[in-house]
N, C-alpha and C positions, 0 to 999 in steps of 0.2 A: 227724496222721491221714493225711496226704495221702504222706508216707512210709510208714507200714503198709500202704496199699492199694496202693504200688508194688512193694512186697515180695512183697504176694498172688501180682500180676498175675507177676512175674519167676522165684517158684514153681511156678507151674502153667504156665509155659512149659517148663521145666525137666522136670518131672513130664512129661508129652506127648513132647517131645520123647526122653525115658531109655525109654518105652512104644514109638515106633516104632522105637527100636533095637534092642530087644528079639530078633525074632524075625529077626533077619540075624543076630544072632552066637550064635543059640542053632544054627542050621542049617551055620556053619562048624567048632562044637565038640563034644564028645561030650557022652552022654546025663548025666555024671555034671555035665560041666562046666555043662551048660544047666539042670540042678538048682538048683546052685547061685547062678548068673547068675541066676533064675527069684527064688528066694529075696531075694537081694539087691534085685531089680530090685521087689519085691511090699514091701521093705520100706521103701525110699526113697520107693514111690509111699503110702504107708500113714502115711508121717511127713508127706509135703507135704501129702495130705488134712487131717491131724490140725495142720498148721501154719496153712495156710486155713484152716481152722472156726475155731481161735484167733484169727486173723487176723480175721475177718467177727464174732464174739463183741466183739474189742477196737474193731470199727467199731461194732458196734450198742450198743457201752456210751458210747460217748465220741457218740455220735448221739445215746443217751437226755441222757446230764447237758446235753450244749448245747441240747436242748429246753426242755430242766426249768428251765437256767439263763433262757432266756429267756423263759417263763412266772410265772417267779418274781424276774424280780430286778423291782423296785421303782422307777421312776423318782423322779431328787430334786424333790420340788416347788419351785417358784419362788417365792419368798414380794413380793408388791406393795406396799409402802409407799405409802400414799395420803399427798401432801403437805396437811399443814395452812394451810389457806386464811387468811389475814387479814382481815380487815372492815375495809373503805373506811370512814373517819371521816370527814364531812364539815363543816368546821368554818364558824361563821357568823359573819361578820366583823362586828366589831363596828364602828356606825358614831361616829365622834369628832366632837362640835359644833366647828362651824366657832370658835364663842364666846359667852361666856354662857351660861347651864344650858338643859336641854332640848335641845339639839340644834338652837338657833333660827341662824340665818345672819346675822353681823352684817350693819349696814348700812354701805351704801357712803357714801365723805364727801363725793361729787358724786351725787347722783340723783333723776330726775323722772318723774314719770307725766302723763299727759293723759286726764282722765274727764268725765263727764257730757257726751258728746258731741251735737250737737243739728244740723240733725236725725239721727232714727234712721235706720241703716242702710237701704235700697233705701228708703227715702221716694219716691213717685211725685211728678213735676213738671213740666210743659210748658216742652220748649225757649226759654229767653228768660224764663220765668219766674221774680220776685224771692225769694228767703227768706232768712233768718237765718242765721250758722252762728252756734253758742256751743262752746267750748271751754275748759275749765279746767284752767291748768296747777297742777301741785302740787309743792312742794318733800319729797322722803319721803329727801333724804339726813342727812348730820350734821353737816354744812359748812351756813352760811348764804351769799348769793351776794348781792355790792353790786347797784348795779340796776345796766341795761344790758346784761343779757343779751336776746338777740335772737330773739323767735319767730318763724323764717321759713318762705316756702311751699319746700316739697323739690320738687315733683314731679307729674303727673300731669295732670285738667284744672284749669285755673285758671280760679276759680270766682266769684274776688274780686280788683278792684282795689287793692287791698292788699297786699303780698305780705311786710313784716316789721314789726312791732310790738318795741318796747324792753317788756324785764317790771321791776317794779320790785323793790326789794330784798327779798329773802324768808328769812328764815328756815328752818330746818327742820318740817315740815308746813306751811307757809301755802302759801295758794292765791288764782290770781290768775285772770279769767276774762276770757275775749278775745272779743269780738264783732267780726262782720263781715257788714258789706253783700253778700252774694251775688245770683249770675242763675245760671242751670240754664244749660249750651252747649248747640249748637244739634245737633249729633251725639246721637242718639238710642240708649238703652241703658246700661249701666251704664257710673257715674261715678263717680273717687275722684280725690280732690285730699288730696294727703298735705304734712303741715309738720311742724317740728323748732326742737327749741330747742338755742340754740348750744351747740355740741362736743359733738353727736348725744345728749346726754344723754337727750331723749326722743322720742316722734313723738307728733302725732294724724293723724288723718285724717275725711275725710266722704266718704261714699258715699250717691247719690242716684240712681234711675233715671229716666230723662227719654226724656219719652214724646211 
């Protein structure tokens, strides 16, 4: 298109310019000649008009179809696949007994507890003043234990002249119970006197407030 319309433009220069030549060579030649010259000159100008028009015709047809083309061509749609998501399983662990059915934890073949502790916990008591301690150790392993294991005092205020006791031989569950001559110290506020039986197997403790 862009060639056709240079054609136009280089026609009708052409055309204009054969027009202002016109009447200089009709005025150097005679009447029959400028007839002629006239004829020619009206027929050259009669064909550029009629080549323009065709010309402006083949613009405005090729200007409709690239309208038309682009009113009517159809863009491709994109088509989106949505990824299929997978579900998080979450699985629950199942838990394995240590041994024995149920899931119970065996028992260890060294081990003790310390209960029925006496007094109870923040018991009030005046500086200097006498009481009881009772403590019971217990065998809860599956090992029995000759005698001569040692309950000694660990730690904290000491509460009693005494400070280690031999236990005797014990079996698996037997229980042996310890008494001790106590006094309340004379520092005022809470008190714990902590002991253990040999190779930390277990603790007790007393806790008294003194007032």
């Amino acid at each position: 298109m862009k060639k056709t319309i240079q054609m136009v433009v280089i026609m009708l220069t052409l055309a204009l310019f054969i027009g202002a030549c016109v009447p200089v060579a009709a005025e150097q030649q005679g009447p029959q000649v400028q007839n002629t010259q006239s004829l020619d000159t009206q027929s050259q100008i009669n064909t550029a008009v009629a080549q323009t028009i065709e010309a402006q015709n083949q613009i405005g047809t090729a200007v409709a179809l690239t309208t038309e083309a682009q009113f009517t061509a159809t863009p491709t749609a994109t088509v989106f696949t949505i990824p299929t998501l997978t579900p998080f399983v979450i699985s629950t662990p199942t838990t394995k007994p240590v041994s024995g059915s149920g899931g119970v934890p065996a028992k260890a073949t060294y081990s003790c507890d310390v209960i029925l502790l006496r007094p109870r916990a923040y018991a009030e008591y005046l500086h200097g003043q006498s009481f009881d301690i009772k403590m019971t150790v217990v065998n809860n392993g599956t090992m029995s234990w000759p005698a001569g294991y040692d309950f000694k005092y660990s730690g904290g205020a000491q509460m009693t002249s005494t400070t280690r006791v031999e236990l005797p031989a014990m079996d698996p569950d037997d229980q042996y119970q310890v008494v001790f001559d106590a006094a309340a110290p004379d520092e005022l506020g809470n008190q714990t006197m902590t002991w253990m039986v040999q190779g930390q197997l277990c603790y007790g403790y007393v806790v008294i407030t003194v007032k």
